[in-house]
Residue frames as qw, qx, qy, qz and C-alpha x, y, z in Angstrom:
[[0.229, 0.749, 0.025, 0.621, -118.79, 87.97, 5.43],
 [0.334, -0.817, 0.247, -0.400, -118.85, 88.77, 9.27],
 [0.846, -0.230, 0.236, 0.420, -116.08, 85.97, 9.83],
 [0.710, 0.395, 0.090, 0.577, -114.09, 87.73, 7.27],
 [0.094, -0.815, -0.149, -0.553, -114.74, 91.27, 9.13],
 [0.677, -0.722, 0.031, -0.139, -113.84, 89.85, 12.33],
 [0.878, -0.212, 0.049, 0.426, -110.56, 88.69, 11.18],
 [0.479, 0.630, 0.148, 0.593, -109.68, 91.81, 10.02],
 [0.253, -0.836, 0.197, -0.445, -110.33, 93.87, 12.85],
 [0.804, -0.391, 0.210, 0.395, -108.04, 91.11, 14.85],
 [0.713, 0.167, 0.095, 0.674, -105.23, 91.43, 12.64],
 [0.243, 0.571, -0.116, 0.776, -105.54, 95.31, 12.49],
 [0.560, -0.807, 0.078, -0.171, -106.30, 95.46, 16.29],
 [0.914, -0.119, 0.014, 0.388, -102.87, 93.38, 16.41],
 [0.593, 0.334, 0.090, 0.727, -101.12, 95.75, 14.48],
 [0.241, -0.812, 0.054, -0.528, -102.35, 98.81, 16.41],
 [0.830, -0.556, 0.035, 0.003, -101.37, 96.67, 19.78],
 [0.874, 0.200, 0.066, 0.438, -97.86, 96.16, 18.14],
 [0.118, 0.759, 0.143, 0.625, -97.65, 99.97, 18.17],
 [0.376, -0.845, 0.171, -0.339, -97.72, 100.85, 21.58],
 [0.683, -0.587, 0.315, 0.299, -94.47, 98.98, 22.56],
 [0.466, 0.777, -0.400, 0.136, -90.75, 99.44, 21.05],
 [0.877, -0.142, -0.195, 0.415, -87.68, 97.07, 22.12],
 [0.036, 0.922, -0.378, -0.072, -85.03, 98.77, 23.27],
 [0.136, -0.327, 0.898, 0.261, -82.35, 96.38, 21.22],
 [0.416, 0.076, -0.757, -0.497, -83.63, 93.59, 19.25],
 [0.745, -0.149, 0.017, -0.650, -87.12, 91.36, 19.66],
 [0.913, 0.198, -0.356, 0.007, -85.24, 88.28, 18.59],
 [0.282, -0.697, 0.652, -0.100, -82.44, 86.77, 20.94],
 [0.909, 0.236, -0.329, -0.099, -80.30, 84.14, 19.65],
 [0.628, -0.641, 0.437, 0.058, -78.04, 81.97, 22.29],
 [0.309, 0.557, -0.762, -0.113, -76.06, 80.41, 19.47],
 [0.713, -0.013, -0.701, 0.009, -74.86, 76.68, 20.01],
 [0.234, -0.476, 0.615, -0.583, -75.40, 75.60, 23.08],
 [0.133, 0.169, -0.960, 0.181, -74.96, 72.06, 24.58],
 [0.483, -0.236, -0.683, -0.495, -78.20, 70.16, 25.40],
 [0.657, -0.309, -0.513, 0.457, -79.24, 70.27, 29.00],
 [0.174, 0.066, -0.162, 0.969, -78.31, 73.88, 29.48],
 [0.003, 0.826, 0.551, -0.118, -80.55, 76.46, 30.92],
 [0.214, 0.034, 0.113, 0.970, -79.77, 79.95, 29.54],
 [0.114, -0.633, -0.428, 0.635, -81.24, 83.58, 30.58],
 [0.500, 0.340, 0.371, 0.705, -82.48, 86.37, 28.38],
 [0.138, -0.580, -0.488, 0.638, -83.72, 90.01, 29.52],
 [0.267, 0.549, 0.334, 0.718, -85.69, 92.16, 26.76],
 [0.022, 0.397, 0.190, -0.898, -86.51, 95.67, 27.47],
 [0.049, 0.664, 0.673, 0.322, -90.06, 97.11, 26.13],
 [0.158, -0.180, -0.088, 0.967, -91.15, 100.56, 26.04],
 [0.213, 0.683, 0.684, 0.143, -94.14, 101.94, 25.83],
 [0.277, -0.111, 0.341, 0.892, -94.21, 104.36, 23.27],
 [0.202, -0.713, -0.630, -0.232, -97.90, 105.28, 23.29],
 [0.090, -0.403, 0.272, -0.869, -99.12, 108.55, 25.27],
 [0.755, -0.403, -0.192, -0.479, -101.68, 106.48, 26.96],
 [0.321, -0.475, 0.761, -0.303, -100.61, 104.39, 30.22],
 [0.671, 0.078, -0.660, -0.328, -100.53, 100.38, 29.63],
 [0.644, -0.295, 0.540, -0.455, -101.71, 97.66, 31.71],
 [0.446, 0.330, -0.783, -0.281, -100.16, 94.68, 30.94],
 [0.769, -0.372, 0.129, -0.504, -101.83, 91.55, 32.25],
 [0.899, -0.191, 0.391, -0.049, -99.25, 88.54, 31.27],
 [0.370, 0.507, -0.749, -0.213, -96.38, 86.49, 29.34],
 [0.876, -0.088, 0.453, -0.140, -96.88, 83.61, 28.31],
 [0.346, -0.498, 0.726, 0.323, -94.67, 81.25, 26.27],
 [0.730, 0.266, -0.307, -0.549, -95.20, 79.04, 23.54],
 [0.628, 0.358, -0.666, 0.185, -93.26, 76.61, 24.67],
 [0.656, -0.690, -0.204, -0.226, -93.23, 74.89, 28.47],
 [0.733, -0.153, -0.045, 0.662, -89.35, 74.42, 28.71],
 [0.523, 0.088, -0.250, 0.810, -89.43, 78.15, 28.53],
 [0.316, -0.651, -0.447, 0.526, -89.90, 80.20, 32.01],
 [0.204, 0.563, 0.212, 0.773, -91.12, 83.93, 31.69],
 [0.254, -0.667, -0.435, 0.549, -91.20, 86.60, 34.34],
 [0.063, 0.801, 0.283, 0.524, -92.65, 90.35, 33.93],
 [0.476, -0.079, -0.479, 0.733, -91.29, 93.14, 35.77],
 [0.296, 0.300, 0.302, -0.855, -94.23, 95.71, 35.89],
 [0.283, 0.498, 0.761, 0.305, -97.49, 95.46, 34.48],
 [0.036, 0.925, 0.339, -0.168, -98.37, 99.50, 34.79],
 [0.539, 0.110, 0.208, 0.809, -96.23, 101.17, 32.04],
 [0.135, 0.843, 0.029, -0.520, -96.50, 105.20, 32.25],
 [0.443, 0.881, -0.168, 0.016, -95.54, 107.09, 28.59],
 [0.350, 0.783, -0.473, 0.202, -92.02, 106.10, 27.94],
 [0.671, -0.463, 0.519, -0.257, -91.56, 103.57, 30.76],
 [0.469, 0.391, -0.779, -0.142, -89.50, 100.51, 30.16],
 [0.869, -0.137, 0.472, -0.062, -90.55, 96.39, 31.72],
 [0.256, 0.499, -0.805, -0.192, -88.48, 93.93, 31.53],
 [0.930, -0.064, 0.028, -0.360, -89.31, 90.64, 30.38],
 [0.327, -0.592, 0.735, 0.051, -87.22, 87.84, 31.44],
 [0.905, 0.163, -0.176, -0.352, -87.05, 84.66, 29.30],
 [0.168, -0.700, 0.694, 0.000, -85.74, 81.41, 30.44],
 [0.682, 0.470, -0.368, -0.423, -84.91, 78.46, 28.33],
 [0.598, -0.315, 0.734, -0.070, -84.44, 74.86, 29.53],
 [0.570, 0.534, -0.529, -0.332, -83.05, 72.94, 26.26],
 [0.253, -0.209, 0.944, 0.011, -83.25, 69.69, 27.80],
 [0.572, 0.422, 0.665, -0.229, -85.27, 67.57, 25.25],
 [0.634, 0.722, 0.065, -0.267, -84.24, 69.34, 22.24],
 [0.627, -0.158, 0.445, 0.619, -81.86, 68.93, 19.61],
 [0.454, 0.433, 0.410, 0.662, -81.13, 71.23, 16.53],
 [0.096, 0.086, -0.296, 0.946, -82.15, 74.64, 16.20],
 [0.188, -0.512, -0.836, 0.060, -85.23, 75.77, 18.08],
 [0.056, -0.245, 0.007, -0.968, -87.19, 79.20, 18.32],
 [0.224, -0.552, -0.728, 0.338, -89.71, 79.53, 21.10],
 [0.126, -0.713, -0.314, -0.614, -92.29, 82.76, 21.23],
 [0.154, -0.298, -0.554, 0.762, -93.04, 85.16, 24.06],
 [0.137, -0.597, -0.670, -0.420, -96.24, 86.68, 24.49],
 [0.009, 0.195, 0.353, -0.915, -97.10, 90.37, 26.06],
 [0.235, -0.624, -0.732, -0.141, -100.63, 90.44, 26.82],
 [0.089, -0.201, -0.133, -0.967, -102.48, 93.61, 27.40],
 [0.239, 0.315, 0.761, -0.515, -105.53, 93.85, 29.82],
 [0.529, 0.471, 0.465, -0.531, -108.73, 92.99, 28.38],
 [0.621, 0.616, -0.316, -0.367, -107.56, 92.39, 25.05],
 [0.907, -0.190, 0.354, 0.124, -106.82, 88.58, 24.08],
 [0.702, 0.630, 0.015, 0.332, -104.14, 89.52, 21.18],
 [0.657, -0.410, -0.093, 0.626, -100.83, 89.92, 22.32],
 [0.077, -0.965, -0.011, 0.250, -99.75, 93.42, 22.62],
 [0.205, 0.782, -0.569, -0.152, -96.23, 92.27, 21.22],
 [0.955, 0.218, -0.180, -0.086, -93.71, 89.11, 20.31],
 [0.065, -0.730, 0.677, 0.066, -90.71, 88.30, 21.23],
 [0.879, 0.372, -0.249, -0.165, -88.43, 85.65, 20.29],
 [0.511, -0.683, 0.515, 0.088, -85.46, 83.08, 21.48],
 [0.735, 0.521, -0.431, -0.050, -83.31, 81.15, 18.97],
 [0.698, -0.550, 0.442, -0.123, -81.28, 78.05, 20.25],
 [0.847, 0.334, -0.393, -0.130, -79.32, 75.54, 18.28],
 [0.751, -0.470, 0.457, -0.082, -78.59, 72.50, 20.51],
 [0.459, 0.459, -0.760, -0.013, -75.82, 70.47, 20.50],
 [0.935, -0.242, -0.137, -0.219, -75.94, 67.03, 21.68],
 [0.080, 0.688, -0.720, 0.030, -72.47, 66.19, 23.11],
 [0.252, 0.027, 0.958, -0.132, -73.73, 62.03, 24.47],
 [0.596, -0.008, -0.498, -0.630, -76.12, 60.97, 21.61],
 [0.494, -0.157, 0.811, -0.270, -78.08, 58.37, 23.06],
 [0.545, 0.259, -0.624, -0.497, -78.96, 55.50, 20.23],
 [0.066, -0.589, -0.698, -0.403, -81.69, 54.00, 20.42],
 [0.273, -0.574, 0.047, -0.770, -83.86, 56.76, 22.18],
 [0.684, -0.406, 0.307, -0.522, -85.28, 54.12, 24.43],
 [0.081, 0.408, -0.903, -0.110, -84.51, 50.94, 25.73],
 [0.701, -0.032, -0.165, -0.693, -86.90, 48.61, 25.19],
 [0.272, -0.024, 0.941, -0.200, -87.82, 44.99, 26.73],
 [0.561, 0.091, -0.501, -0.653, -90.03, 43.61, 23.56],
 [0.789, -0.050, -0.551, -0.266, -92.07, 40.73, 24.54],
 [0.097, -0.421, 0.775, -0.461, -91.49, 40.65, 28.02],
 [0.692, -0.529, -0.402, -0.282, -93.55, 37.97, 30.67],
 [0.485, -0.757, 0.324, -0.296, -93.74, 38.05, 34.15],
 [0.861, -0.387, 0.320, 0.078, -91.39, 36.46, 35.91],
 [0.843, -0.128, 0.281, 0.441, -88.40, 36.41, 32.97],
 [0.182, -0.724, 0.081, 0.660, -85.85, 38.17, 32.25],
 [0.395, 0.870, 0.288, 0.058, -86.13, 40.20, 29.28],
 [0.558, -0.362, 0.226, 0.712, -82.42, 42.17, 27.58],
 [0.414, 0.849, 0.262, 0.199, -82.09, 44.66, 25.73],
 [0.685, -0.031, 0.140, 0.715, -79.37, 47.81, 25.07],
 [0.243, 0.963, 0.095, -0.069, -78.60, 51.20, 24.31],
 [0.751, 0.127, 0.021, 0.648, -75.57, 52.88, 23.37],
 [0.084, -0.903, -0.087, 0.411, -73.76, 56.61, 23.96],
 [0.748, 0.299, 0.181, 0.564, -71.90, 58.07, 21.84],
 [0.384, -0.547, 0.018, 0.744, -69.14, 60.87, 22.42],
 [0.420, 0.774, 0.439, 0.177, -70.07, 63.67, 19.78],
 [0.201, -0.947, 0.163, 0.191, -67.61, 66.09, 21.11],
 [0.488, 0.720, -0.414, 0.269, -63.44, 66.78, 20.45],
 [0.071, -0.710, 0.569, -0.408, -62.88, 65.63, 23.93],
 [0.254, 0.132, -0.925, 0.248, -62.66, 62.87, 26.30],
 [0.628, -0.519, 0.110, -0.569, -66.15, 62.34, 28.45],
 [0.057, -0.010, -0.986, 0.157, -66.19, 59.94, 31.53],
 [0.591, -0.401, -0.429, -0.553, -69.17, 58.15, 32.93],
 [0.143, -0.508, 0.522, -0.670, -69.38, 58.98, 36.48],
 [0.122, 0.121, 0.952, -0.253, -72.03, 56.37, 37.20],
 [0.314, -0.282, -0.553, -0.718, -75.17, 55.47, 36.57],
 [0.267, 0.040, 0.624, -0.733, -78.16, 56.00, 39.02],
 [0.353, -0.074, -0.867, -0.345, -80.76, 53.25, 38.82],
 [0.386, -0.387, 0.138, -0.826, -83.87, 53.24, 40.83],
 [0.871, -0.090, -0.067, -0.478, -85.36, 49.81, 40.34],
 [0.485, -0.379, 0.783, -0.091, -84.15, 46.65, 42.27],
 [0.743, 0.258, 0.609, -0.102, -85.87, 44.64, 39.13],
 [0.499, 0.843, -0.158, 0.123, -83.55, 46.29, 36.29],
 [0.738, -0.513, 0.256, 0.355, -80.15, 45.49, 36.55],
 [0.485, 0.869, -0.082, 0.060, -77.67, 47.91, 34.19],
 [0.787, -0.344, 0.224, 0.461, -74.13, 47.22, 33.11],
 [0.352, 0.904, -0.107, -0.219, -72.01, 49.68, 31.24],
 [0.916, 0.066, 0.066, 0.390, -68.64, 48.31, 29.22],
 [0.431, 0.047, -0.059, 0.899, -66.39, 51.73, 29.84],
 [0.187, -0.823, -0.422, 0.332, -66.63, 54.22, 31.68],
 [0.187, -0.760, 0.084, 0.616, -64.72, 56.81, 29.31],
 [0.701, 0.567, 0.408, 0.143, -65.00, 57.92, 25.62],
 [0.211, -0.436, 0.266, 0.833, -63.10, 59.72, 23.49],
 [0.538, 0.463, 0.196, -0.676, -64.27, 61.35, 20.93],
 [0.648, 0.302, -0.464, -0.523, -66.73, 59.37, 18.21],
 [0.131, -0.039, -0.972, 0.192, -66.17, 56.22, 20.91],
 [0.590, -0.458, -0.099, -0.657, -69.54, 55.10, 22.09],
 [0.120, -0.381, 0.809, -0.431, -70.43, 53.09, 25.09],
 [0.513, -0.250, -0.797, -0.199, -72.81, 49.59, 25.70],
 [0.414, -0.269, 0.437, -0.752, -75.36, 50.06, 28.32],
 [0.146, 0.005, -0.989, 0.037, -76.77, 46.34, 29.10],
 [0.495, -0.292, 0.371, -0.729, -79.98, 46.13, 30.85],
 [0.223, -0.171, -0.951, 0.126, -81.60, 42.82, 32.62],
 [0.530, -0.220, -0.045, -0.817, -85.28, 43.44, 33.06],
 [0.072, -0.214, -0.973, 0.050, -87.18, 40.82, 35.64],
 [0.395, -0.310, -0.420, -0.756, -90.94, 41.89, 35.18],
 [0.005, 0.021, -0.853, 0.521, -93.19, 41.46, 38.06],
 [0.344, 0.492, 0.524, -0.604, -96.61, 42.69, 37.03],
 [0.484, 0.401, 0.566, 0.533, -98.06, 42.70, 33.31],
 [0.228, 0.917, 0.313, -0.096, -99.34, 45.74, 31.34],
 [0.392, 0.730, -0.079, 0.554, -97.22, 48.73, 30.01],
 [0.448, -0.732, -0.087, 0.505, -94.32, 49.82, 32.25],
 [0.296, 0.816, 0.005, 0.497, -92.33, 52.78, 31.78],
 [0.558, -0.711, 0.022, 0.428, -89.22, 54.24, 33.86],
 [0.583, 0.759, -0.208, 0.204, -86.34, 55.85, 33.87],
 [0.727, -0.485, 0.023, 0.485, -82.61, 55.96, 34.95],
 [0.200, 0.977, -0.057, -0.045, -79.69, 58.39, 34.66],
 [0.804, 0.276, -0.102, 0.516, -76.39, 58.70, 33.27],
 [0.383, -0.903, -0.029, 0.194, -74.08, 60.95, 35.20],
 [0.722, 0.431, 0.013, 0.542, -70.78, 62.66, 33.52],
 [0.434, -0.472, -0.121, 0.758, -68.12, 65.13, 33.58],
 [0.207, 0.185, 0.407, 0.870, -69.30, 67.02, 30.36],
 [0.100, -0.028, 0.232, -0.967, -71.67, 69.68, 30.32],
 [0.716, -0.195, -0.614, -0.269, -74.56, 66.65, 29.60],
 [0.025, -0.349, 0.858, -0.376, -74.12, 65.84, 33.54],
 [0.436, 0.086, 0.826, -0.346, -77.28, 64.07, 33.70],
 [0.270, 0.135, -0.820, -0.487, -78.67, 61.96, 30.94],
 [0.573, 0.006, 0.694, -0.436, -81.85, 60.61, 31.48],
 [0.287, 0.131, -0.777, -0.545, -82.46, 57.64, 29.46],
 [0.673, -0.114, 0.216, -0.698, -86.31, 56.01, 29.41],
 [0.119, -0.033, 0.992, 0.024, -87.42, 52.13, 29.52],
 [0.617, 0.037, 0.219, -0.755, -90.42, 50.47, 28.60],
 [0.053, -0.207, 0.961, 0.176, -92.29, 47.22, 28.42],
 [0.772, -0.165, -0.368, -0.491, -95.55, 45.46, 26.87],
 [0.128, -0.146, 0.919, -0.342, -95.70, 42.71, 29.92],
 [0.673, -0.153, -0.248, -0.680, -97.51, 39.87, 29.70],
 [0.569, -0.449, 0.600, -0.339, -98.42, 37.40, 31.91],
 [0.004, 0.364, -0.885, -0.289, -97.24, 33.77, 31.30],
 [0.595, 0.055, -0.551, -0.583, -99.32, 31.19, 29.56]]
């Protein structure tokens, strides 16, 4: 019974807390399609519509790809903060809605919600996700592939590719797609040490994808 009492007075302390701000425009901000990679900017406006001065203490995100700044935390009657929200959409694909949290001093239940709405496009699909070196051992080389593929209406080139490791050796078989062409990425793994590795390298273009980072990994083991 006093678990069931305490969630009540959360939910109506929520809904009183919900009260004492008002957007000015909408809570929800949708960026439409936008290309994978992008970083895009949003700025709500809050109001505090309460007769009592607020003391906000924080925004926080739900999400770590997206960046939040507060512009006051001491709202008089009728004052307005803005809350900035910015959205780094590398890593997603489809559509994606991230939270914003307005926190209120001394009270752990966010004072209000906001929302961002995203639906990525992928324009360079990479297929597989990762390139893998199955069954490596030290000392031999180990092949394997990926592939891009042009998802767009236009030409893309590949500008080059930026490799870190002197013990990975990457060949690409064209350096320009049109669209629905894909491209062959090669790789030559020589292992040097056993256990689980893991890297990456990066695909540079002209399309709004300009860096691509695509990951490796290997089970190494050491020869018999």
């Amino acid at each position: 019974m006093m678990r069931i009492i305490f969630l009540l007075l959360l939910i109506m302390n929520a809904l009183f807390s919900q009260k004492k701000l008002q957007p000015i425009g909408s809570d929800i901000h949708n960026f439409g399609i936008i290309t994978k990679g992008e970083v895009v900017k949003h700025t709500f406006q809050l109001k505090n519509i309460s007769k009592k001065t607020l003391n906000l203490d924080r925004v926080e995100s739900s999400c770590g790809c997206t960046a939040t700044l507060l512009s006051k935390k001491t709202l008089k009657p009728n004052e307005v903060a803005k809350i900035t929200a910015e959205f780094n959409s590398e890593g997603f694909t489809g559509f994606q809605e991230k939270h914003i949290y307005v926190y209120e001093k001394n009270n752990p239940t966010p004072v209000y919600t906001l929302k961002i709405q995203a639906t990525i496009f992928v324009e360079l699909e990479i297929t597989p996700l990762y390139m893998v070196f199955d069954n490596a051992i030290v000392g031999v080389d180990k092949q394997s592939i990926v592939q891009i593929i042009n998802r767009t209406n236009k030409k893309i080139k590949i500008l080059k590719i930026e490799n870190p490791y002197d013990n990975l050796i990457l060949k690409i078989d064209k350096n320009e797609l049109n669209p629905g062409e894909y491209a062959t990425i090669s790789g030559i793994f020589s292992p040097r040490v056993s256990g689980l590795i893991r890297g990456s390298f990066f695909i540079h273009t002209d399309s709004k994808q300009k860096k691509i980072e695509i990951k490796f990994y290997s089970n190494v083991k050491d020869r018999l």
